[in-house]
C-alpha positions as CSV (number, residue, x, y, z in Angstrom):
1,X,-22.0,42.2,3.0
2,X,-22.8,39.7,5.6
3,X,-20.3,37.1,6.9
4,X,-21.4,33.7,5.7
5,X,-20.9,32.1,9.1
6,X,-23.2,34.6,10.8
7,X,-25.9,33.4,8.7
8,X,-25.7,30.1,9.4
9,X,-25.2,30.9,13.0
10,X,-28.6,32.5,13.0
11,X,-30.0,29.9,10.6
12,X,-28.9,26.9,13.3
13,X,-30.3,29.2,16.0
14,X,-33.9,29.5,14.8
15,X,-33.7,26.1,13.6
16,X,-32.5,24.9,17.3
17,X,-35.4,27.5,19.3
18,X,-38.2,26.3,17.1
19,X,-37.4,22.1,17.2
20,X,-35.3,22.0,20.4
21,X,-35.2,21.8,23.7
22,X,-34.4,24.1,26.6
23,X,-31.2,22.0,27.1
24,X,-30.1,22.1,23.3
25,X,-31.0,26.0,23.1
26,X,-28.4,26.4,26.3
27,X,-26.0,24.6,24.6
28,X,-26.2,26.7,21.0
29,X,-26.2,30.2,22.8
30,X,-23.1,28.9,24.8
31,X,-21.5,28.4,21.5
32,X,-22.6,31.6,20.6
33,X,-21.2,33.2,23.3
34,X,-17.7,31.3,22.9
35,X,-18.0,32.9,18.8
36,X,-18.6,36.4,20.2
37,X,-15.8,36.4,22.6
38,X,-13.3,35.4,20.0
39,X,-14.4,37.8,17.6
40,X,-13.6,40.3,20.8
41,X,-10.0,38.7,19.5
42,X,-9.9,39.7,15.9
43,X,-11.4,43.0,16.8
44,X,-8.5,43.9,18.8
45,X,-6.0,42.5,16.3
46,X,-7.7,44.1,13.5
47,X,-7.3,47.6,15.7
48,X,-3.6,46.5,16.9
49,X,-2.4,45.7,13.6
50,X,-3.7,49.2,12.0
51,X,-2.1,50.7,14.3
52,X,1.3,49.0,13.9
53,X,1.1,49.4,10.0
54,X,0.1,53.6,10.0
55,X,-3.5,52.7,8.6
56,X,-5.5,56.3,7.9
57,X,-7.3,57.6,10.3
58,X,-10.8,57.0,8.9
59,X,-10.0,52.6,9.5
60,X,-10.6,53.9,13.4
61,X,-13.9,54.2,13.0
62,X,-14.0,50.8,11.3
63,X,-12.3,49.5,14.2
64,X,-14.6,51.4,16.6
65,X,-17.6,49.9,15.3
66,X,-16.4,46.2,15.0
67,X,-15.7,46.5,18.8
68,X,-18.7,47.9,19.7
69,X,-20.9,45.5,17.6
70,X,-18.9,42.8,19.1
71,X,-19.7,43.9,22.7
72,X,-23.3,44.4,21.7
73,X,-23.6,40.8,20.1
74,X,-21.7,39.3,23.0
75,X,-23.8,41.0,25.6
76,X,-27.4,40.1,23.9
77,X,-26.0,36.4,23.6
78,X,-25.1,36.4,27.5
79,X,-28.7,38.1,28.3
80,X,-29.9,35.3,26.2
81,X,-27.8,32.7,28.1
82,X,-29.4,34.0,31.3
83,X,-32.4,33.9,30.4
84,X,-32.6,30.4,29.2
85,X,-30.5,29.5,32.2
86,X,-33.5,31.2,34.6
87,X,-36.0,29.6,32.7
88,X,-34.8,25.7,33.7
89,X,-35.4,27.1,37.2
């Protein structure tokens, strides 16, 4: 199921690249950025706290993948924040 804030993340997003500027888009995939590197956060305490509490071993693989989605999502958005950045060159 997808997280409700994710959508409207995305929904902004579009919203912003289609009707904004080049200054508002910097500003949004900032933001974007700051949301990906907390959820870096909850990843790690989601792993940390499974760990304290004995969880099975298949919730590794849940943990695994939250981090590495995370990184992915956080990467793309600073690609993106580059980019935009090189483009008011």
């Amino acid at each position: 199921m997808v997280d409700d804030g994710r959508v409207v993340v995305v929904i902004v997003l579009l919203v912003v690249v289609v009707v904004g500027g080049n200054r508002v888009v910097v500003v949004v995939v900032v933001i974007v950025v700051v949301v990906a590197a907390l959820n870096l956060v909850l990843d790690f305490d989601f792993i940390e706290q499974g760990a304290e509490r004995g969880a099975p071993k298949y919730m590794e693989w849940y943990g695994a993948f939250g981090l590495l989605v995370t990184l992915i999502w956080l990467y793309l958005e600073m690609l993106r924040l580059l980019s935009k950045l090189q483009e008011r060159r």
